[in-house]
N, C-alpha and C positions, 0 to 999 in steps of 0.2 A: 353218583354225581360226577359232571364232568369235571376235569384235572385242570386246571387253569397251566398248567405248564405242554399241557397235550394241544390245546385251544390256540396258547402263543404258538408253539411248532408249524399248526396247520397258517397258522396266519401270516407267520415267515415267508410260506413256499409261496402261498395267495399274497403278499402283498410286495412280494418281487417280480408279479410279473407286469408286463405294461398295464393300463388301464382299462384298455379294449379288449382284454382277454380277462377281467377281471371274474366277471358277472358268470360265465359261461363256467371258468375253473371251482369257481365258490359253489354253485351249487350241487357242478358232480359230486365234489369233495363231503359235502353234506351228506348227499345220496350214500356216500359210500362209509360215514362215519356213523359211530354207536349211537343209539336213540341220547341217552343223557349230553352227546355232544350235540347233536346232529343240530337243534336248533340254535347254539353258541354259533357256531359254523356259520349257517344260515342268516344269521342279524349282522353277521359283517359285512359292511359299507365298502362300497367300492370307492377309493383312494381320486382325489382330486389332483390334476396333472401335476400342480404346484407339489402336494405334500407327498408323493409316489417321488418324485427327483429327489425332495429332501431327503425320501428313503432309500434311496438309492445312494449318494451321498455319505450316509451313515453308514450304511452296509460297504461301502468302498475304505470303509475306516479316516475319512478327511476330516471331521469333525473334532480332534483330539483338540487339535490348535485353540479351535474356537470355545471349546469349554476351559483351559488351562484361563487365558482370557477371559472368562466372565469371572473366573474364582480370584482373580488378579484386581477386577473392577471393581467387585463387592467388596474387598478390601482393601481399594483404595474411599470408596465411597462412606466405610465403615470408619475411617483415619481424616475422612473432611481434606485430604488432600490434595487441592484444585487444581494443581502443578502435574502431576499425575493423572488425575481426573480428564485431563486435557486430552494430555498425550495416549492414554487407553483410550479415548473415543475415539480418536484421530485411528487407530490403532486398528478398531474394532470396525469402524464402518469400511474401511480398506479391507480386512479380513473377509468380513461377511460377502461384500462384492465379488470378491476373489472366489470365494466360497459359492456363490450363486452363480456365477459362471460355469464352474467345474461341473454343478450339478445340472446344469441346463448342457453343457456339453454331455454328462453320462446320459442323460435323457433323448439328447438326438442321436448318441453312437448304437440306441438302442428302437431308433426309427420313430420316437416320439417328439413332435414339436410342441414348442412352449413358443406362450405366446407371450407380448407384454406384460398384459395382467400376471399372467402364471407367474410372467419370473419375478415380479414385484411382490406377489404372498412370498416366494423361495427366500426372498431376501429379507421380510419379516417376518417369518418362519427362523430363518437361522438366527437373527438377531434376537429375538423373544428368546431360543437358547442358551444364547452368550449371556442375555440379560437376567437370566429365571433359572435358576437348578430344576424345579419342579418341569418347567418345557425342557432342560436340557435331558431329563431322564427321559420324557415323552418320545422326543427327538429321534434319542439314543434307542430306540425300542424297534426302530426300521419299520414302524408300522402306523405309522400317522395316516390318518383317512382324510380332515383336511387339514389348512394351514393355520399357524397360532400370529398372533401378535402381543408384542411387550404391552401390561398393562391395558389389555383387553379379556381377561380371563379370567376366571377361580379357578384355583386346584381343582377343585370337584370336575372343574369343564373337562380338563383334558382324560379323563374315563370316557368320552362321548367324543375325543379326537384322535383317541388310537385304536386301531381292532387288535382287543385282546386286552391283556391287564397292562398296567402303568406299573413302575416301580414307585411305591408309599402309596400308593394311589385306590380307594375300594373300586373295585370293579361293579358296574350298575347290573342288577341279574337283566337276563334276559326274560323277555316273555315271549312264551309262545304263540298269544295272538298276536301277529304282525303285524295283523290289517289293523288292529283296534290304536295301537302302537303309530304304528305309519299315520292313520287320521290323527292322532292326539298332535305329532308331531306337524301336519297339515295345515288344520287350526291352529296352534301356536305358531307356526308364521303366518296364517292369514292375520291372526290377530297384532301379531308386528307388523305385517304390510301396511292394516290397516292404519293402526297407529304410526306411522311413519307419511303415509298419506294423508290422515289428518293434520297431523305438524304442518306437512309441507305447504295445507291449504290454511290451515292457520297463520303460516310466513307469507303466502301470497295474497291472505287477505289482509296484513300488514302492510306489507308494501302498497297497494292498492289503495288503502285508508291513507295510507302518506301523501300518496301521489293527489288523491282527490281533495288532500287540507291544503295540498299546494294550490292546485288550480282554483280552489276557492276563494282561497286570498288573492288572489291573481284576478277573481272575480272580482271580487270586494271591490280592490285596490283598481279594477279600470273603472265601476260604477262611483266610485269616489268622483273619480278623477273625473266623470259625465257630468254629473252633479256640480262640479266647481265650474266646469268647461260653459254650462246650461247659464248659472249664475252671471259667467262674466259674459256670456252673448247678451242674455235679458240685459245688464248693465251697459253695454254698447251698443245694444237696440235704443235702449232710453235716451242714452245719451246721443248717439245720432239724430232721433227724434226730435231733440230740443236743438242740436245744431242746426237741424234742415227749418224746424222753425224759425228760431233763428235769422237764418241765411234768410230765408221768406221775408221776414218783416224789412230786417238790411237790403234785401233788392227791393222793395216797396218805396223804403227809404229814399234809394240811390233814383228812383226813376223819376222819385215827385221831386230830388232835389234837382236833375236832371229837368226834369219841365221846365221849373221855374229858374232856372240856368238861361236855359235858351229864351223864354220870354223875356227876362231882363237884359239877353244881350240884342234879342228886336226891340226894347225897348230904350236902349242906350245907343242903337244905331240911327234910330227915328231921333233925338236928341240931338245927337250930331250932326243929320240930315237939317233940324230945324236954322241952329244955329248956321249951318254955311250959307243957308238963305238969307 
């Protein structure tokens, strides 16, 4: 049976070197170890640029600070502290930066670039350490394949984030069929894709059902307002109606009183006429 302290050895020398040379050194290395290891060998994961820095990092011995620091935290956190509490976070997110720096530097003295993302897991990578004893042994192991975060994880995970054993940690056996292995693993994120892309059309057809209650009241509230608008024309149609009649009859009025105007003033003139005679 393979030696699980033979398996961390070989995974030491594989998982110090860059990432680009990973795949090519892992399988000589297989080729060239005893049948009971040779598949252990073989299922090791080639190292994510983020958690290779952190390895590197550890393997430079800088990581003392930052676990002294989390054993410091859990006991202030154990004491209800807040006064302290303070000042360790204050403490610890200075640290870890510090810490993330130095590793994205060994990372580039070593011709590898980090990128935003990368250096953003390095930084929740070392913090999950400071934060977790269980990530800080992970850590501690020089052999992380990818990166952890605080309060993202089981214990059990990190058997499946380091190549090789964890300290307290069961090691998951390996299986020889890889390919059966690799598709299980395949399907279990098609089937998270998928469910992550159901969510997200489940949130977008939220938002969309929002947007369309708006516009309907929007509808509503201007056919209201047609409806009122219709009433009060018909209402000033009407009543225009009755003014213009109205009007009609009063200039009917005006014109016969207008007649008989002017006939009584030819008939007050011929009066006048009679009498000067």
């Amino acid at each position: 049976m393979a030696s699980r302290n033979d398996l961390d050895e070989i995974a030491e020398e594989l998982y110090a070197l860059p990432p680009a040379q990973f795949t090519a050194a892992r399988n000589a290395r297989a080729g060239m170890a005893e049948r009971p290891i040779a598949a252990h060998v073989k299922a090791l994961r080639k190292p994510s640029v983020s958690a290779w820095a952190v390895n590197l990092l550890a393997r430079e011995g800088q990581l003392g600070d930052a676990l002294e620091l989390a054993a410091a935290l859990r006991e202030a956190q154990e004491d209800l502290d807040a006064a302290e509490l303070s000042r360790l976070g204050r403490q610890r997110r200075a640290l870890v930066a510090a810490l993330a720096t130095q590793a994205v530097g060994l990372a580039e003295d070593a011709g590898v670039t980090v990128s935003t993302a990368a250096r953003g897991d390095i930084e929740k990578t070392i913090n999950a350490a400071v934060m977790d004893a269980a990530a800080a042994a992970a850590v501690m192991t020089a052999r992380l394949v990818t990166p952890l975060e605080a309060g993202a994880f089981e214990q059990a995970d990190l058997a499946d984030a380091v190549g090789g054993s964890v300290p307290g940690v069961a090691e998951p056996a390996v299986r020889d069929d890889l390919a059966e292995r690799r598709a299980r693993k395949a399907a279990e994120k098609a089937a998270r894709e998928a469910e992550r892309a159901a969510n997200e059309a489940e949130r977008e057809l939220g938002r969309i059902e929002a947007q369309r209650q708006k516009l309907q009241e929007r509808v509503d509230h201007v056919e209201e307002r047609i409806g009122d608008l219709r009433r009060d024309l018909e209402r000033l149609e009407s009543e225009q109606a009755k003014a213009v009649e109205e009007l009609t009859g009063i200039e009917a009025e005006r014109t016969a009183a207008a007649s008989r105007a002017q006939a009584a003033a030819k008939e007050a003139e011929r009066a006048r006429d009679a009498v000067s005679e």
